[in-house]
RODO-2510 file (C-alpha; in nm, 4 decimals, decimal comma):
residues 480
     n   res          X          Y          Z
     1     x    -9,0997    -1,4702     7,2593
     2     x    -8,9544    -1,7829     7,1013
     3     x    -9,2507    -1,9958     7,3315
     4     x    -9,5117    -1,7369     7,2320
     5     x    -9,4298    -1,8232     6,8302
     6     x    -9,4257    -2,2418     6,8707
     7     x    -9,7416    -2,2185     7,0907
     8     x    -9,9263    -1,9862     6,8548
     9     x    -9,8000    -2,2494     6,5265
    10     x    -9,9310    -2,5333     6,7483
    11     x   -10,2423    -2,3765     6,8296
    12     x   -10,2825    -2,3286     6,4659
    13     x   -10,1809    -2,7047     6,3543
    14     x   -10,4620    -2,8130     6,6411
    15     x   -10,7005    -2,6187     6,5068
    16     x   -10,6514    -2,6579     6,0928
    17     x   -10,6093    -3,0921     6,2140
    18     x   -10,9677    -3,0498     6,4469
    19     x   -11,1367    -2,9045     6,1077
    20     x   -10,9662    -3,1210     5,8585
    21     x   -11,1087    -3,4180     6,0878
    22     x   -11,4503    -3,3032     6,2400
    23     x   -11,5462    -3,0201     6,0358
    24     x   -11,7081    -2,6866     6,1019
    25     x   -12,1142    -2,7753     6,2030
    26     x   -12,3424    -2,4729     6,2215
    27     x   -12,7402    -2,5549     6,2382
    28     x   -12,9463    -2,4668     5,8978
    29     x   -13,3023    -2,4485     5,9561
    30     x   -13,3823    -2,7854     6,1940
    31     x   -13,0530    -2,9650     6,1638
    32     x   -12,6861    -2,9574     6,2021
    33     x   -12,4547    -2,9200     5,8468
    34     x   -12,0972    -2,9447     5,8040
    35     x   -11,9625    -2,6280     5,6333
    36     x   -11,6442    -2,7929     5,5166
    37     x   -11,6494    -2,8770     5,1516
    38     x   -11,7292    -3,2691     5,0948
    39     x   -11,4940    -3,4694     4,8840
    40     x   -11,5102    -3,5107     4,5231
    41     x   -11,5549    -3,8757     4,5111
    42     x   -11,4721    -4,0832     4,1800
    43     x   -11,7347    -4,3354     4,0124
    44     x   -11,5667    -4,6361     4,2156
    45     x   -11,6418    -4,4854     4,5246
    46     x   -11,9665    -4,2754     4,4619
    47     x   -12,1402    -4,4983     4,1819
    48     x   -12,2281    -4,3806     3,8730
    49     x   -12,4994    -4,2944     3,5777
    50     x   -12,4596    -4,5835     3,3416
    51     x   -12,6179    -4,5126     3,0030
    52     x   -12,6208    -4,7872     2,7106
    53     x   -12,7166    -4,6935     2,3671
    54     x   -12,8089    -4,9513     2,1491
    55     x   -12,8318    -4,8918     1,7418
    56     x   -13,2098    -4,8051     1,6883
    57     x   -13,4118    -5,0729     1,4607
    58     x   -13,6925    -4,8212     1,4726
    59     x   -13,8932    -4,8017     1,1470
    60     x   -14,0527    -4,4869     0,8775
    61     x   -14,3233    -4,5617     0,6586
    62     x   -14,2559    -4,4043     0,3386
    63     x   -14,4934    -4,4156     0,0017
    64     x   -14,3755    -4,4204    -0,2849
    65     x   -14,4823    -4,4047    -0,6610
    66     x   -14,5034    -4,6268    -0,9064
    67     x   -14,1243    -4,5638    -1,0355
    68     x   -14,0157    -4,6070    -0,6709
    69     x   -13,9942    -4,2361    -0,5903
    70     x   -14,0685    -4,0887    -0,2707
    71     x   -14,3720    -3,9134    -0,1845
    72     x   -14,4486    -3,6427     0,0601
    73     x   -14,7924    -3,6198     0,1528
    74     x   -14,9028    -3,4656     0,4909
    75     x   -15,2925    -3,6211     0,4815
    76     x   -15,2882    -4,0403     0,5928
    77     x   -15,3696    -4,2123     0,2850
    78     x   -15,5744    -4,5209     0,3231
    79     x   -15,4925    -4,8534     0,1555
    80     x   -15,7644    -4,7725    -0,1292
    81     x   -15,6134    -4,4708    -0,1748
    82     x   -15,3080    -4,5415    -0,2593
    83     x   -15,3872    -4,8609    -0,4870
    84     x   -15,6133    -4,6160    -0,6966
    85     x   -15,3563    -4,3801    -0,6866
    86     x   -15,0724    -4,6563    -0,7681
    87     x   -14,8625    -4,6011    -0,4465
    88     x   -14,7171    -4,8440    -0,2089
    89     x   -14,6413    -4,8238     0,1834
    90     x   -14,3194    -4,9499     0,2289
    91     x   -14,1431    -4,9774     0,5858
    92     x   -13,7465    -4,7727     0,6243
    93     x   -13,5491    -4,8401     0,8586
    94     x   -13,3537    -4,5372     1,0241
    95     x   -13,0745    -4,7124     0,9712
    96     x   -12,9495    -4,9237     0,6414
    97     x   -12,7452    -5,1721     0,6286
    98     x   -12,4885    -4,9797     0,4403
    99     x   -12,3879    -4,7777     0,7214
   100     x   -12,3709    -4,9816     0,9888
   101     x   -12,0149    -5,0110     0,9544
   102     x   -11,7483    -5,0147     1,2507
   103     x   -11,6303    -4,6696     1,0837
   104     x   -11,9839    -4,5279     1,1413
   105     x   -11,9852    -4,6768     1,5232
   106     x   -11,5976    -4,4920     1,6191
   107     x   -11,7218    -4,1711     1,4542
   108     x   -12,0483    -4,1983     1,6424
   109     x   -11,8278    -4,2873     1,9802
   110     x   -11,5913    -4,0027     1,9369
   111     x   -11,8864    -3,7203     1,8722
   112     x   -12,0398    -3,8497     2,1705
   113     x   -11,7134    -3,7555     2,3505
   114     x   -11,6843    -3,4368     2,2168
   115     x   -12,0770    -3,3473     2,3294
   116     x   -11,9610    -3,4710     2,6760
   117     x   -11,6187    -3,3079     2,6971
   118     x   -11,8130    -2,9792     2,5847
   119     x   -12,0791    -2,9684     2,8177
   120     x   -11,8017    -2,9892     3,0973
   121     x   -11,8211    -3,3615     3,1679
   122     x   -11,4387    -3,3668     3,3302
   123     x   -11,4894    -3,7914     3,3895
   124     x   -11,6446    -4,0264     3,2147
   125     x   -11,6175    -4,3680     3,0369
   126     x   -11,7433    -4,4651     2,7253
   127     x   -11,6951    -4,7674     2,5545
   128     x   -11,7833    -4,9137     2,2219
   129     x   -11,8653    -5,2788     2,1270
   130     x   -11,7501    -5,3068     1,8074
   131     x   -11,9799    -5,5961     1,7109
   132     x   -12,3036    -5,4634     1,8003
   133     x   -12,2527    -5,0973     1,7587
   134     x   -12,4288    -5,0174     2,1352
   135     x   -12,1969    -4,7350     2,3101
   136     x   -12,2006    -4,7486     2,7122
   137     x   -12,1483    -4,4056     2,8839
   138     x   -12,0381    -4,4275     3,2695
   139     x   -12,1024    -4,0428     3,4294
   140     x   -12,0549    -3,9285     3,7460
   141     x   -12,4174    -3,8624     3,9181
   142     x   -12,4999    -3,4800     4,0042
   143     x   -12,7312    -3,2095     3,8991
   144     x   -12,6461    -3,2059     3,5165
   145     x   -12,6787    -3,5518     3,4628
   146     x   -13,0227    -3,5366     3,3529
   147     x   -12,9618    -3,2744     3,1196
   148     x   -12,6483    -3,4887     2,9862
   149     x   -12,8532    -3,7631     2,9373
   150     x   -13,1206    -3,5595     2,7658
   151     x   -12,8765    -3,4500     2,4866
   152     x   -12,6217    -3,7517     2,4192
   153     x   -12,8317    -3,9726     2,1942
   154     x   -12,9642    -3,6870     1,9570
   155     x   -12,8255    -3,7448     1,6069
   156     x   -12,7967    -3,3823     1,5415
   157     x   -12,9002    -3,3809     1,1675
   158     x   -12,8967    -3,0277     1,0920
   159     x   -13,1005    -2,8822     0,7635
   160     x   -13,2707    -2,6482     0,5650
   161     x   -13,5297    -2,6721     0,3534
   162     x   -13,7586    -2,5199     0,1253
   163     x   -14,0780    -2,5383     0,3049
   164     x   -14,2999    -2,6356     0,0045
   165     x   -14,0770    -2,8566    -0,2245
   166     x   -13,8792    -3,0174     0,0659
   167     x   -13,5419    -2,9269    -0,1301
   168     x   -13,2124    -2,9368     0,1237
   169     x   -13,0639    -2,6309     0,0916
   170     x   -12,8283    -2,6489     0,3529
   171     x   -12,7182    -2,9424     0,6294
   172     x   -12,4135    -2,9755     0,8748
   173     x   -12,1112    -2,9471     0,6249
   174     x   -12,1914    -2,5909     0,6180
   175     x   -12,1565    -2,5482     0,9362
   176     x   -11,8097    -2,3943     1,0979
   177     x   -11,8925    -2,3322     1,4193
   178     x   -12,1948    -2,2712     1,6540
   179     x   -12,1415    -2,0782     1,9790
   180     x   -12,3764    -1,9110     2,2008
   181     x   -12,4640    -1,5234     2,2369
   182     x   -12,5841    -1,2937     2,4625
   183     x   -12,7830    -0,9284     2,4236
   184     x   -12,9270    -0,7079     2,6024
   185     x   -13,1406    -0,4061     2,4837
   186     x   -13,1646    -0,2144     2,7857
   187     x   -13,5824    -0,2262     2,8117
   188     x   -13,7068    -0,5697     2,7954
   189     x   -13,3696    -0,7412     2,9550
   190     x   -13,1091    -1,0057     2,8165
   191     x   -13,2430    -1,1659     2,4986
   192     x   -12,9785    -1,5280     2,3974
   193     x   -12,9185    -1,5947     2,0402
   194     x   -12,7230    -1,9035     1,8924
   195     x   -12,5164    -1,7726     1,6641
   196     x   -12,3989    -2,0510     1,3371
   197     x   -12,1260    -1,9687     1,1655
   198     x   -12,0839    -2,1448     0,7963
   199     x   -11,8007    -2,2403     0,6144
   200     x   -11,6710    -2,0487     0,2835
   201     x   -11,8666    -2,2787     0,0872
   202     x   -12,1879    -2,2448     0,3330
   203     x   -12,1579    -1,8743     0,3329
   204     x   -12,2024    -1,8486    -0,0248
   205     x   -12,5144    -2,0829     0,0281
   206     x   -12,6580    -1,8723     0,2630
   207     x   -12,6290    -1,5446     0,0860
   208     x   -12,7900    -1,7169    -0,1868
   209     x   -13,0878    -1,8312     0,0016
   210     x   -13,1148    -1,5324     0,2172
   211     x   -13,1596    -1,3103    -0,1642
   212     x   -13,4522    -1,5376    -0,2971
   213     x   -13,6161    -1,6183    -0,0018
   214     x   -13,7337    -1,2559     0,0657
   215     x   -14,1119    -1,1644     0,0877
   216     x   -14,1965    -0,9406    -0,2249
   217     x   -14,3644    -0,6225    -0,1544
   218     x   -14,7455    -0,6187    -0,1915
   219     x   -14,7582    -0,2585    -0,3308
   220     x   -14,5163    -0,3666    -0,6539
   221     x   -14,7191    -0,7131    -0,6754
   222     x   -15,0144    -0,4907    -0,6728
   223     x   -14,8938    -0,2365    -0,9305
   224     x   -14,7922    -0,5304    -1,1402
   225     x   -15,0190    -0,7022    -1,1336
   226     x   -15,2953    -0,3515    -1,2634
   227     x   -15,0138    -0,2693    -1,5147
   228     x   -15,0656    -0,6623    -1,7082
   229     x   -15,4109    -0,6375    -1,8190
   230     x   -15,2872    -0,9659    -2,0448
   231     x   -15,2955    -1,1598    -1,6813
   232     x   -15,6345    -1,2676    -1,5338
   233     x   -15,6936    -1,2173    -1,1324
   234     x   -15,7341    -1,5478    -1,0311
   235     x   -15,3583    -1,6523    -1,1894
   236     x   -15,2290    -1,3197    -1,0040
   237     x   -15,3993    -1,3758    -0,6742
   238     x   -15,2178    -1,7533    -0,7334
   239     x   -14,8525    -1,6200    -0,8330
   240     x   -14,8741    -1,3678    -0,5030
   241     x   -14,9354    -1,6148    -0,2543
   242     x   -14,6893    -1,8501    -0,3992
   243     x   -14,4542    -1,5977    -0,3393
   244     x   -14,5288    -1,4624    -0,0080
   245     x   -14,5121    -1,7951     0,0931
   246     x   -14,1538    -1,8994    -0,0183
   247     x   -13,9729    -1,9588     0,3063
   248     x   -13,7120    -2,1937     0,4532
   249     x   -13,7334    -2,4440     0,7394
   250     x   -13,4681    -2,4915     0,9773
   251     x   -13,4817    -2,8684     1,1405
   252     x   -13,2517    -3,0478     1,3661
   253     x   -13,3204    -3,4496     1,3677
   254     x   -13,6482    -3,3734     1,1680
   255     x   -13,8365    -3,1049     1,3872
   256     x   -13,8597    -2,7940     1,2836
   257     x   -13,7317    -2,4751     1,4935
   258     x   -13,8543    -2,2522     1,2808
   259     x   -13,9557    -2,1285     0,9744
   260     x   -13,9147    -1,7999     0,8668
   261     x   -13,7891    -1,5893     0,5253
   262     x   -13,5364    -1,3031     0,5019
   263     x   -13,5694    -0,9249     0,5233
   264     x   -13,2234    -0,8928     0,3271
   265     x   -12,9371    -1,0497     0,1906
   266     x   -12,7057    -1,2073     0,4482
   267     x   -12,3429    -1,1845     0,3622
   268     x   -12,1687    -1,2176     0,6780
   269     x   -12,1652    -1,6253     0,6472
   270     x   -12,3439    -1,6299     1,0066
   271     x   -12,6943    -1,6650     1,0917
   272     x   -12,8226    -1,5199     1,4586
   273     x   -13,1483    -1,6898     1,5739
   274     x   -13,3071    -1,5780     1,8990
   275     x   -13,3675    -1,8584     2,1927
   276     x   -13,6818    -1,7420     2,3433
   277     x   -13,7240    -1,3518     2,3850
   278     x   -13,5702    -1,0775     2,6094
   279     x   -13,6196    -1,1049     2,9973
   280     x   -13,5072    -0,9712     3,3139
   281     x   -13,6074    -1,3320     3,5183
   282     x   -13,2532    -1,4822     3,6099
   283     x   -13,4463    -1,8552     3,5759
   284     x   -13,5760    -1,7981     3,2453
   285     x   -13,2767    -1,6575     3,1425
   286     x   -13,1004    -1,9740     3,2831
   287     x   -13,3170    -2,1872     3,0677
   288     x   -13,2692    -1,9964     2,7357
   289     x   -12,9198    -2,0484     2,7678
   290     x   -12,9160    -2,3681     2,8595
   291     x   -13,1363    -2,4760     2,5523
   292     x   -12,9072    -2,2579     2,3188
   293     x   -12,5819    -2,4912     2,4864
   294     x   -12,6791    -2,7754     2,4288
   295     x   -12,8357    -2,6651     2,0617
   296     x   -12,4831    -2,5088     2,0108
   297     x   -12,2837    -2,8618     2,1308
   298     x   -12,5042    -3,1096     1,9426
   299     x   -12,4489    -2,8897     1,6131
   300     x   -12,0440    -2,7832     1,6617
   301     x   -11,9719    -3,1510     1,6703
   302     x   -12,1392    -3,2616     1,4010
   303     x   -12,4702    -3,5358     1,3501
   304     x   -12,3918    -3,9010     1,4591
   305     x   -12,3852    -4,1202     1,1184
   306     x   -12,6012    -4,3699     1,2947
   307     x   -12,9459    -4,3281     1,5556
   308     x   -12,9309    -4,4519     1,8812
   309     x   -13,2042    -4,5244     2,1213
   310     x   -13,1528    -4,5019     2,4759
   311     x   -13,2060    -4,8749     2,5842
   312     x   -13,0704    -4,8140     2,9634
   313     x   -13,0071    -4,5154     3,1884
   314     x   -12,9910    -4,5678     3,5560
   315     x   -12,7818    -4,5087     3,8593
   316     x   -12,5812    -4,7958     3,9997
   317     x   -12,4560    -4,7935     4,3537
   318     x   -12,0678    -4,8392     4,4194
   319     x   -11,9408    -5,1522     4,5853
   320     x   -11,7810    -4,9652     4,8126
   321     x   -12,0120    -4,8633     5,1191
   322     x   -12,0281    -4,5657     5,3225
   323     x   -11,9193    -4,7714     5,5987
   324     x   -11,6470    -4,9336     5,4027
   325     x   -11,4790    -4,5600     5,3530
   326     x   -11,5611    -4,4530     5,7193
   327     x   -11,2897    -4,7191     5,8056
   328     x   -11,0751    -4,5614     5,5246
   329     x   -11,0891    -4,2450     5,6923
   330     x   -10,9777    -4,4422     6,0532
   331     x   -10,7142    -4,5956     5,8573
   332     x   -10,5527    -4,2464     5,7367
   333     x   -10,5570    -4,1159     6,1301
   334     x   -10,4244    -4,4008     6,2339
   335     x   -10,1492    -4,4587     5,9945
   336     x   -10,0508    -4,0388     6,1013
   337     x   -10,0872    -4,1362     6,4224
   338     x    -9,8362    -4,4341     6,4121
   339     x    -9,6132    -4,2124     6,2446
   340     x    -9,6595    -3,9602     6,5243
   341     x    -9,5878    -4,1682     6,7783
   342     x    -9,2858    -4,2846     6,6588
   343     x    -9,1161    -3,9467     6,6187
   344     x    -9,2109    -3,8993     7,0019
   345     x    -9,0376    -4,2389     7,0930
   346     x    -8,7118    -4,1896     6,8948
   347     x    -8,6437    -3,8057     6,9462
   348     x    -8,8174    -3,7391     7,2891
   349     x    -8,8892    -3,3266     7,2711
   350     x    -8,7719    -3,2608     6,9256
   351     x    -8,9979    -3,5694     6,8381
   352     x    -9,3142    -3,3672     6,9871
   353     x    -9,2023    -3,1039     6,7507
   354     x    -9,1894    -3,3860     6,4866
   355     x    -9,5596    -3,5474     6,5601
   356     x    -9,7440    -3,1841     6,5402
   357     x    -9,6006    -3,0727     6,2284
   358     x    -9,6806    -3,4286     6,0899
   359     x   -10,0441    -3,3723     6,2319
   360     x   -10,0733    -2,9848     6,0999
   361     x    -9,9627    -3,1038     5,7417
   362     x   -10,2053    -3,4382     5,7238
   363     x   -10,5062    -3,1433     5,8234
   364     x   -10,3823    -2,8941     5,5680
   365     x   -10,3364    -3,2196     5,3026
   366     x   -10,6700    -3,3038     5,3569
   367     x   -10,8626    -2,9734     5,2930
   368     x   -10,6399    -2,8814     4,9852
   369     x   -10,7491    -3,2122     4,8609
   370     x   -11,1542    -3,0665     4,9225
   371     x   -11,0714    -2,7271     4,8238
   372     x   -10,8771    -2,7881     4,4736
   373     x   -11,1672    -3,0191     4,3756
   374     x   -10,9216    -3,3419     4,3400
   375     x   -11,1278    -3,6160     4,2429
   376     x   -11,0858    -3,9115     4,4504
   377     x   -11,0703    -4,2503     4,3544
   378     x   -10,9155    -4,5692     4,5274
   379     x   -10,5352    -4,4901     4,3610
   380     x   -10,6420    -4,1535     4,4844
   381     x   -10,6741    -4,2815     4,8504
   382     x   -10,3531    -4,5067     4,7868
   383     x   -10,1528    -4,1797     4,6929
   384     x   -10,2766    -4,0346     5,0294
   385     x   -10,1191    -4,3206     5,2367
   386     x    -9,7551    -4,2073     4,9879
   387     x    -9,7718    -3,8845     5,0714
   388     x    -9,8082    -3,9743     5,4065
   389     x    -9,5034    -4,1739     5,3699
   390     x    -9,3170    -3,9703     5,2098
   391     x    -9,3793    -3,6680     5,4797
   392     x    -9,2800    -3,9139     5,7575
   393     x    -8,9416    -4,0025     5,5899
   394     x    -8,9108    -3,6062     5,5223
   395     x    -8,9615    -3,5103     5,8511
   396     x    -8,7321    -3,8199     6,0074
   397     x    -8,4278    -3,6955     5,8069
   398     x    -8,4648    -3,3345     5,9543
   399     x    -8,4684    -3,4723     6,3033
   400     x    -8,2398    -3,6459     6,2663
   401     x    -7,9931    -3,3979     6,1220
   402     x    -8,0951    -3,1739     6,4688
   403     x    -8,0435    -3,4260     6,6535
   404     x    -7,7035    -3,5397     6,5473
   405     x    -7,5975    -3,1380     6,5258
   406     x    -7,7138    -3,0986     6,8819
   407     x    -7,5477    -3,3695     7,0033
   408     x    -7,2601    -3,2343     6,8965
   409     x    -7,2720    -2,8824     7,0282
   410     x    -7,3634    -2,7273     6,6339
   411     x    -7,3967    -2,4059     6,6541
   412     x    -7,7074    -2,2154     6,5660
   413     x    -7,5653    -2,1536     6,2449
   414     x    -7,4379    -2,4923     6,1628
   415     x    -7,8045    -2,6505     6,2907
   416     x    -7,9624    -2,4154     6,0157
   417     x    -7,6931    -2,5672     5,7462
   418     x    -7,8281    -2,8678     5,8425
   419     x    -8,1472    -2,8746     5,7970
   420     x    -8,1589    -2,6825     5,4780
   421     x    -7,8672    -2,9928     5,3387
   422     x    -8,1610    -3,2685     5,4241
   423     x    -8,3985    -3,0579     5,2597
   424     x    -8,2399    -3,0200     4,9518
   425     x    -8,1040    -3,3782     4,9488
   426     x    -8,4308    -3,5247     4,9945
   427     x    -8,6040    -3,3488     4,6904
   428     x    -8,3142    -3,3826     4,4731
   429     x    -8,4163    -3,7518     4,4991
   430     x    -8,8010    -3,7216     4,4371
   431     x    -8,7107    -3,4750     4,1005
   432     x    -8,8229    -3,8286     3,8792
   433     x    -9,1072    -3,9302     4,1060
   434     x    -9,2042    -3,5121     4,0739
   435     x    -9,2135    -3,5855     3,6697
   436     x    -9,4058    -3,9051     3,6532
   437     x    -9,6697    -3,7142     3,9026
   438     x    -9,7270    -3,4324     3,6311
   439     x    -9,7446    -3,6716     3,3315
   440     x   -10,0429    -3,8570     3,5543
   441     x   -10,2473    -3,6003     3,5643
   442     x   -10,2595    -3,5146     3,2416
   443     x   -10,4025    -3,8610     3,1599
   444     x   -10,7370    -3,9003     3,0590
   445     x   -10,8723    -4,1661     3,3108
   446     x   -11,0058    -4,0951     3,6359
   447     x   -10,7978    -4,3691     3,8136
   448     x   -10,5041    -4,2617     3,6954
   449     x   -10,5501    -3,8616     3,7180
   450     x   -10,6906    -3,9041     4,0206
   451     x   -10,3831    -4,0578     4,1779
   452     x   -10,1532    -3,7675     3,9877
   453     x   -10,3431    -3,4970     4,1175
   454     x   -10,3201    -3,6407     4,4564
   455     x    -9,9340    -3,6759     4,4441
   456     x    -9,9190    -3,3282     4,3376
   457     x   -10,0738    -3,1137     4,6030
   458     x    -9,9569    -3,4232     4,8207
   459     x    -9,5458    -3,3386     4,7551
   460     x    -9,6190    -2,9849     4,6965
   461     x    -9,7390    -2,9369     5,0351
   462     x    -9,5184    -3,1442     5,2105
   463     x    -9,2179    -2,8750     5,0077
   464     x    -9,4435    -2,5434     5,1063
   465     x    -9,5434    -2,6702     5,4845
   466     x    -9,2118    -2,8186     5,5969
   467     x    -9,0161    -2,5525     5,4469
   468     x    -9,2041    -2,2781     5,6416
   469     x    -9,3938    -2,4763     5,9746
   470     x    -9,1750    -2,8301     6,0250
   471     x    -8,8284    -2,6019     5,9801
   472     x    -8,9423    -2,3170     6,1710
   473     x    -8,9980    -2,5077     6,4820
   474     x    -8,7085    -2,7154     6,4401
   475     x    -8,5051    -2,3501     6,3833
   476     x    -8,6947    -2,2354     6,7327
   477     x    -8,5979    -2,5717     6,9186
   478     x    -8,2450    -2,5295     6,7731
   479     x    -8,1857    -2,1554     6,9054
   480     x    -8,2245    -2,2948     7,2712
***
């Protein structure tokens, strides 16, 4: 019974060490993939999406009036034009002098890190040069980069206006929060609405707005306007469409997304717009929601003080080569290996024991480290060579507690004390190295974090497998 048990644990070490190494290959369509999850490899070892935005010195022509006011005007007035009408064409820049302050370049970095940290971005680096204002994003490359990149350089300038006078009614200080909703009515599908929610102050604003910008109903227009026989048609017909047109328009960075009036007063302080319309099509859907989220992020984390243009975007290759981290991966087998071997040497049979546990927990190591989604960088791979370490020295100390029990006749009893003493004396040691593990991954910066997380499942493990595999051989050997 007691051979049946080790052989059955070894059989499962072999096999959890063959998958950890090789992988599990079955063929999709004309060629061979591995179904073992990949690695989660850091910037340094992957590469990375490097984006630089640089502080736009694009340009608006305005026109203004003789006493310098600004005009709106929708038709292009020629250079006649506006001499005969006394305007001048004068060129804005997007951004003045007066705000390009270092102030207006940290608050600009630190939305950009909010956009990023809300859409999910777990690493990244983003750095400011103070002197020049330019911001340079470092993201790791997969399927959402695009659609990061697509969002991080709008200002988010929320407004709205009066569509005939122009008049801000409303901008971004109103705004508390913007999240995203879903609906669905049953008939046509799921229908996605960004929901805004203003502040106490923007609530009040929007109550306001939503009571005077309300269509007024032809049949009372109508009636009024028989009942005034003081008022002459044309001036009626005037008034009417002057006030069937009075509606607001809701921009973000200048374009409109949609104008529109009110059917009532709103008095809940939040304002519900739909993102496309209802559907049943899981792709469309996909794409509705996808505009709302990134609507929703640029707006919750308020408009950048300053415009950026996008003057780089493009993937750069790490320095490290595929062929560079095959030897890596030769490296780790042969450093468990060595450490193998020499439990064989020094302890003969009990040292067998010894070399496949060591083997069984470097396989298990390895595809918690695929499975919990560690990122790994090159501390990460360092911490893989500790844990290593620290397994070996682990597992030395427990043979060599059998070993010296044995040799002196222990008793079954007394072997168990044993090993359970060398246990708890070995992790009574590693309590401050446990701590500092914790407090890594916690911190912010893929080198570091990468390395904690690494340690973490790296001494957990070696605690969970040696506990239940490494002792219960040793137990087995022991009872002989």
């Amino acid at each position: 019974m007691k051979k049946v048990k080790t052989l059955t644990i070894i059989l499962i070490i072999i096999l959890l060490t063959m998958v950890a190494f090789f992988g599990i290959y079955t063929q999709v369509q004309n060629r061979m993939e591995n179904q073992v999850k990949d690695y989660e490899l850091a910037m340094d070892l992957k590469g990375a999406r490097t984006i630089r935005l640089k502080v736009s010195e694009q340009t608006n022509e305005i026109i203004k009036d003789a006493e310098g006011n600004i005009v709106e005007t929708e038709e292009t007035l020629t250079d006649e034009q506006l001499t005969e009408k006394g305007y001048t064409r004068e060129e804005q820049p997007v951004n003045s002098q007066e705000i390009l302050t270092t102030e207006n370049y940290q608050k600009s970095k630190e939305i950009l890190e909010k956009r990023l940290k809300n859409l999910g971005v777990a690493y990244y680096e983003i750095a400011l040069e103070k002197e020049t204002g330019d911001i340079v994003i470092r993201l790791p490359e997969d399927k959402q980069s695009d659609n990061i990149v697509s969002n991080i350089s709008t200002v988010g300038k929320f407004e709205i206006l009066d569509s005939q006078t122009k008049e801000v009614l409303m901008n971004n200080d109103d705004i508390k929060f913007v999240n995203v909703l879903y609906g669905s009515d049953g008939t046509n599908g799921t229908g996605v609405y960004l929901n805004i929610e203003f502040t106490k102050e923007g609530s009040k604003k929007l109550e306001n707005i939503s009571s005077t910008y309300i269509p007024v109903d032809e049949e009372n227009v109508e009636e009024n306007t028989t009942s005034d026989e003081n008022t002459s048609q044309e001036s009626t017909t005037e008034e009417e469409e002057q006030t069937q047109e009075k509606t607001i328009s809701m921009q973000i960075d200048g374009e409109e997304m949609m104008s529109t009036s009110f059917d009532e007063p709103i008095r809940t302080g939040k304002l519900q717009l739909s993102i496309g319309s209802s559907t049943t099509d899981t792709e469309t859907l996909q794409g509705y929601i996808q505009r709302a989220s990134n609507i929703a992020n640029i707006l919750d984390n308020g408009n950048m003080p300053i415009e950026y243009e996008m003057e780089e975007n493009k993937y750069i290759l790490s320095d490290i080569t595929e062929e560079q981290l095959q030897w890596v991966k030769i490296a780790i087998a042969i450093v468990i290996a060595l450490g193998a071997i020499y439990f064989i040497f020094k302890y003969k049979g009990l040292g067998i024991l010894g070399a496949i546990s060591t083997l069984g927990l470097a396989g298990v190591y390895l595809l918690t480290i695929r499975y919990t989604n560690v990122v790994l960088s090159l501390t990460g791979i360092f911490g893989i060579f500790v844990v290593i370490l620290l397994n070996d020295i682990l597992v030395n100390k427990m043979l060599e507690k059998v070993k010296r029990e044995k040799g002196q006749k222990a008793t079954k009893a007394e072997v168990k004390e044993a090993l359970k003493e060398s246990y708890k004396e070995y992790f009574l040691k590693l309590i401050p190295i446990c701590i500092s593990v914790i407090v890594l991954c916690f911190i912010n910066w893929t080198p570091i974090s990468s390395f904690g997380m690494v340690m973490f499942w790296g001494i957990l493990l070696i605690a969970v497998y040696n506990y239940i595999i490494t002792n219960g051989l040793l137990k087995i050997r022991a009872d002989k």
